[in-house]
C-alpha positions in Angstrom: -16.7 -20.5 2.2 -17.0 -17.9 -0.5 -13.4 -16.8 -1.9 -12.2 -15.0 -4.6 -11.0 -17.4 -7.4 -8.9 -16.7 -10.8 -10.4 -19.0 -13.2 -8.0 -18.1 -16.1 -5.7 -15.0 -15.9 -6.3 -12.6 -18.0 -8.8 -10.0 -17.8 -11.4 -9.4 -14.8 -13.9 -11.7 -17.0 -11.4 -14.7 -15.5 -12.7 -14.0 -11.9 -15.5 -15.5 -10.0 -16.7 -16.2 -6.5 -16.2 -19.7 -5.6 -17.0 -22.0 -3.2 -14.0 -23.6 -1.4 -13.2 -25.5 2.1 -12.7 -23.3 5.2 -8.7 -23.2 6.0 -7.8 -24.5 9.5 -5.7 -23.1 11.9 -2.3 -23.9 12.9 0.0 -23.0 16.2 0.4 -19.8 16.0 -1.8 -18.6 13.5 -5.2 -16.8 13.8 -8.0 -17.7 11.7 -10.1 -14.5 10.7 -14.1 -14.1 9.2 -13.2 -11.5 7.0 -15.7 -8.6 6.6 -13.7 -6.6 3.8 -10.8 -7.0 2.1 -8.8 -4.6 -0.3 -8.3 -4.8 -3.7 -4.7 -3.9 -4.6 -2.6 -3.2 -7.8 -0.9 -6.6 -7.2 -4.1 -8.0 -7.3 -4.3 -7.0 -11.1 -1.5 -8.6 -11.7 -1.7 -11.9 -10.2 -5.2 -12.1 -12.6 -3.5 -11.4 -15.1 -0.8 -13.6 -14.5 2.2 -11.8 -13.4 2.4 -11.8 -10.2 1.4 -15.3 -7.9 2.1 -15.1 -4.5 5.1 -16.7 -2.7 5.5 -20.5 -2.4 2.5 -22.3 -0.3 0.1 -19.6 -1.9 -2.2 -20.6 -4.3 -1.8 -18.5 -7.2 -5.4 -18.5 -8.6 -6.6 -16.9 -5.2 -5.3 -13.0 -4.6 -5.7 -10.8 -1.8 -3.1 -9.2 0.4 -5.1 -7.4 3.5 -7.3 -8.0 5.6 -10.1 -6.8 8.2 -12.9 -8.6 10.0 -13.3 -10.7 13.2 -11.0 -13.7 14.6 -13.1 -16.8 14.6 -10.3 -19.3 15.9 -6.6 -19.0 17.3 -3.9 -21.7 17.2 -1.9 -23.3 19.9 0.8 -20.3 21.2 -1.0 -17.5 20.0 -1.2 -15.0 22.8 -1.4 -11.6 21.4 -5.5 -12.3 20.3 -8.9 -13.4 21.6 -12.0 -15.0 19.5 -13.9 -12.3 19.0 -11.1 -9.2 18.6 -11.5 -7.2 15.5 -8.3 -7.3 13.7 -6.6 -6.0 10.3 -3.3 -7.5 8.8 -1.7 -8.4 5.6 -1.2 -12.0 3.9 0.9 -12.7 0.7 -2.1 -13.8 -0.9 -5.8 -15.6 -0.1 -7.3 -12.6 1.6 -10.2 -12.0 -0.9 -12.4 -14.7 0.9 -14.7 -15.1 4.0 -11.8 -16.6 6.2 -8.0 -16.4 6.4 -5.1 -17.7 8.0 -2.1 -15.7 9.1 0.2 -16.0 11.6 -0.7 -13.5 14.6 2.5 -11.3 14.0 0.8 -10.0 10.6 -2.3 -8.6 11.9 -3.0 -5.7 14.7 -6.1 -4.8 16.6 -8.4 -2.4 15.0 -9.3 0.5 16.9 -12.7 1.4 18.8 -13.1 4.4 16.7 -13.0 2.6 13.5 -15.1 0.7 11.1 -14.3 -2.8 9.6 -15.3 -0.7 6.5 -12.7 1.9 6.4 -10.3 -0.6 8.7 -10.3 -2.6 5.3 -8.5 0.4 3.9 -5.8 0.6 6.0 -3.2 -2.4 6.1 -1.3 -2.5 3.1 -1.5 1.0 2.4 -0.1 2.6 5.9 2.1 -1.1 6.3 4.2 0.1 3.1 4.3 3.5 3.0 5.5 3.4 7.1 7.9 1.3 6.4 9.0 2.9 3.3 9.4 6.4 4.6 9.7 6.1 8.4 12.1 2.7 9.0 13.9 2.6 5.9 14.1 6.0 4.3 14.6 7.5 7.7 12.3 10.6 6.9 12.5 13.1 9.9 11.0 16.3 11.3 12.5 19.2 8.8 13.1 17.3 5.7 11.2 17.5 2.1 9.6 14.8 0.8 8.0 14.0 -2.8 5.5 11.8 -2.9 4.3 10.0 -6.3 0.8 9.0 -7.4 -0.4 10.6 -4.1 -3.8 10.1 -4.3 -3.3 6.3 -4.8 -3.7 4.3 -1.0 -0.3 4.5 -0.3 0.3 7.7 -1.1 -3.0 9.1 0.6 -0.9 7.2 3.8 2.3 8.3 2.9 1.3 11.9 2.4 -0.3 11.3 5.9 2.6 10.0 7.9 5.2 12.2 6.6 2.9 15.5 7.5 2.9 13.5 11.1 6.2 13.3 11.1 6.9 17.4 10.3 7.8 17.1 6.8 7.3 19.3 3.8 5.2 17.1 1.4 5.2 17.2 -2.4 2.4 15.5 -4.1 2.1 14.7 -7.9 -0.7 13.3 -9.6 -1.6 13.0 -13.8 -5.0 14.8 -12.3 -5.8 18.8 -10.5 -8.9 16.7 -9.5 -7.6 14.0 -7.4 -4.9 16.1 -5.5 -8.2 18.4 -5.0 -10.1 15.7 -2.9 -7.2 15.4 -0.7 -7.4 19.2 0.8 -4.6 19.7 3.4 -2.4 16.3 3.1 0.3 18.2 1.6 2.1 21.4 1.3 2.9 21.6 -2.5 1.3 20.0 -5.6 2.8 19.1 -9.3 0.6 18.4 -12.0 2.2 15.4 -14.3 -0.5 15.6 -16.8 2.2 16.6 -19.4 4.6 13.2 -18.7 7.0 13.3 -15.8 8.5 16.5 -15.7 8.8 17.7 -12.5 12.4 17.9 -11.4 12.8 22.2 -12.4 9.4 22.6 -9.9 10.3 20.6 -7.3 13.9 22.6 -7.3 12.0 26.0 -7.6 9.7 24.8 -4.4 12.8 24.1 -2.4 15.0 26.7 -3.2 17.2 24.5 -5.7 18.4 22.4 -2.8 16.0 18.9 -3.6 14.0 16.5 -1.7 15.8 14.8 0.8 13.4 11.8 0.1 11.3 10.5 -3.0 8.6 8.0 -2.5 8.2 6.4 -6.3 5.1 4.5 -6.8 5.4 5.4 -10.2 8.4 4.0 -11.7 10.0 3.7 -15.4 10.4 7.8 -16.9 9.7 9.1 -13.3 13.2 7.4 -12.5 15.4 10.0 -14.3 13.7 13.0 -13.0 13.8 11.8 -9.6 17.2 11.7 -10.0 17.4 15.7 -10.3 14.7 16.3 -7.8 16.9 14.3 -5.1 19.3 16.7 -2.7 22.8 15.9 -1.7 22.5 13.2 0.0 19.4 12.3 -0.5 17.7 9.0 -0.9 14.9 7.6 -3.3 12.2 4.5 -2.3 11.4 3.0 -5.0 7.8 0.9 -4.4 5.6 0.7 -7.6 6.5 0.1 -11.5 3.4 0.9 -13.0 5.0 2.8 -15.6 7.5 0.3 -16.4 10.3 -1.5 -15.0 13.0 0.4 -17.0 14.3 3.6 -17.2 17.8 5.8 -18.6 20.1 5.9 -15.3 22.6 8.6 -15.0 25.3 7.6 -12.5 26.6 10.8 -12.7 24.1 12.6 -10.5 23.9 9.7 -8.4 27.5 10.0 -7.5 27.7 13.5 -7.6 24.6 13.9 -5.0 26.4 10.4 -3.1 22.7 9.3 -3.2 21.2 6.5 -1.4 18.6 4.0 -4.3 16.6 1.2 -2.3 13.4 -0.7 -3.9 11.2 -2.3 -1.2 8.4 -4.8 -1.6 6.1 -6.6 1.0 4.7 -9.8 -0.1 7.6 -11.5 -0.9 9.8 -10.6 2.7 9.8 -13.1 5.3 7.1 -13.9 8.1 9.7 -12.3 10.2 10.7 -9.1 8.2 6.5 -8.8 8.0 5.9 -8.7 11.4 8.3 -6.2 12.1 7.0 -3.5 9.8 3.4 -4.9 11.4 4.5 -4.0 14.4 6.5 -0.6 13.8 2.8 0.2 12.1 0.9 -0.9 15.2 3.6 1.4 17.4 3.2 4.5 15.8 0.1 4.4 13.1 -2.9 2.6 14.9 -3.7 4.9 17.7 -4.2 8.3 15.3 -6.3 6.4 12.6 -9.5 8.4 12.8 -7.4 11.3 13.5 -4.4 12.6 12.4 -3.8 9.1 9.7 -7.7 8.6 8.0 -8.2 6.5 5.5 -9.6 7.3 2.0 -12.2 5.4 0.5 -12.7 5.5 -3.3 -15.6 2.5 -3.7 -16.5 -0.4 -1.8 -18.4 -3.3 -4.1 -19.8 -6.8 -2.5 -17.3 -9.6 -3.1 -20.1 -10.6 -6.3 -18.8 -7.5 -7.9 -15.1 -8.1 -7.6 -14.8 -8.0 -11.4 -16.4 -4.1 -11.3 -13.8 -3.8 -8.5 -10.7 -4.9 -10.9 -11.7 -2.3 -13.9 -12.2 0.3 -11.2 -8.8 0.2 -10.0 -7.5 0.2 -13.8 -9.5 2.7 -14.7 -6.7 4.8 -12.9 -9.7 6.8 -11.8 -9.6 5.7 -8.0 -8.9 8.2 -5.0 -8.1 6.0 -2.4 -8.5 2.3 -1.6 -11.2 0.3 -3.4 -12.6 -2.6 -1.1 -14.6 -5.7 -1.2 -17.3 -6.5 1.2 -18.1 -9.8 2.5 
């Protein structure tokens, strides 16, 4: 089968499409002919060295979702059928024409969508569900502000919390991008200038704060956050892309009795996976195509997966960028 393969990490000149054995299937497990696959920021960094994939992974093949066609099941699996069209997530190996996962991490695509814009969905509405919805507790009334919103996850994030009747604050370093994305949110901030945002988010609540932030972003956005947070209110953090460090003044923290978490998928248990699986299957999969539709920014056949890689750094992207099998 073809796959995905990081010859040296590095830069996107270190991929190539390689010819590899087909994986088998074990008890439990589902064995999927992927159509498409998405290319993630994680995927950037595991090429360039940064970031493998848990133990049993191999770290020269990336890929962390999924959608195409199960081709096999194992013994005990009894959710699927040969045939179903399915999406999931994986800590790694996705990028190639079949998969193995175990049944829990994948969920039926529905009638009314593509494989194509399927492909766009798993890791994107996986994280930001869980993020906002089971851990940040986000409910009907309360403010939200949403980082790097026209990134994947926070196209789905800006999505689920409108679902969920919340006021939605979007940044993005671009008027352009939160442009293409019309009606996903109520207000918009500009961070073109750095991150300074904390005095507009106050003025668009009425100096109260967000009761939740959604940081994609990381390093300087930290800080601000901070301010932009009201009493009790409680921060996600789920992408460093600006750095891993920032200044940290308890005092607000304290003063505000605010609640910090960071959250990451890959490296959580089968278990902990399937669960925020199937908290997405509950209350995501039926309104893709509805009121939850997924962005495309560029889809490239797997040959292309080094254009893929500089599109995504070109921090030009609206959406998800996929590869086509």
């Amino acid at each position: 089968m073809r796959a995905v393969y990081i010859t040296e990490f590095g830069g996107p000149e270190g991929l190539e499409v390689r010819q590899i054995p087909e994986p088998s299937v074990a008890p439990g497990k589902i064995k999927v002919r992927v159509s498409q696959a998405g290319v993630n920021r994680a995927d950037i960094l595991q090429r360039r060295g940064l970031y493998p994939g848990p133990e049993g992974y191999d770290p020269h093949r990336p890929g962390l979702e999924f959608c195409g066609v199960v081709a096999e099941i194992g013994e005990r699996v009894s959710r699927f059928n040969t045939g179903d069209r399915v999406f999931g997530i994986t800590s790694g190996e996705a990028q190639a024409e079949f998969v193995v996962v175990e049944e829990r991490l994948a969920a039926e695509v529905p009638e009314n969508l593509s494989t194509e814009v399927a492909a766009a969905v798993p890791e994107a509405y996986v994280t930001a569900h869980d993020a906002l919805i089971t851990q940040a507790g986000l409910c009907q009334g309360e403010s939200v502000l949403i980082h790097a919103a026209a990134s994947g996850v926070g196209i789905a994030a800006c999505q689920i919390a409108k679902s969920c009747g919340a006021t939605v604050i979007a940044t993005s370093r671009t008027a352009e991008k939160l442009d293409e994305l019309g009606s996903m949110f109520d207000h918009a901030i500009i961070t073109d200038d750095g991150p300074v945002f904390a005095e507009r988010v106050m003025e668009l609540t009425g100096g109260s704060g967000v009761d939740v932030v959604l940081d994609l972003v990381g390093g300087a956005y930290f800080p601000e956050n901070l301010k932009s947070l009201a009493v009790k209110g409680r921060m996600m953090l789920v992408g460093l892309t600006a750095g891993r460090r920032a200044e940290f003044d308890m005092g607000i923290a304290l003063a505000k009795r605010l609640t910090i978490k960071g959250t990451v998928l890959r490296s959580r248990s089968t278990e902990d996976k399937g669960e925020a699986v199937a908290a997405f299957a509950r209350d995501v999969v039926s309104g893709l195509g509805r009121e939850f539709t997924p962005v495309i920014d560029a889809v490239f056949p797997v040959e292309s997966v080094r254009e893929a890689h500089e599109r995504v750094e070109s921090n030009k992207t609206i959406g998800k960028v996929i590869l086509s099998f």
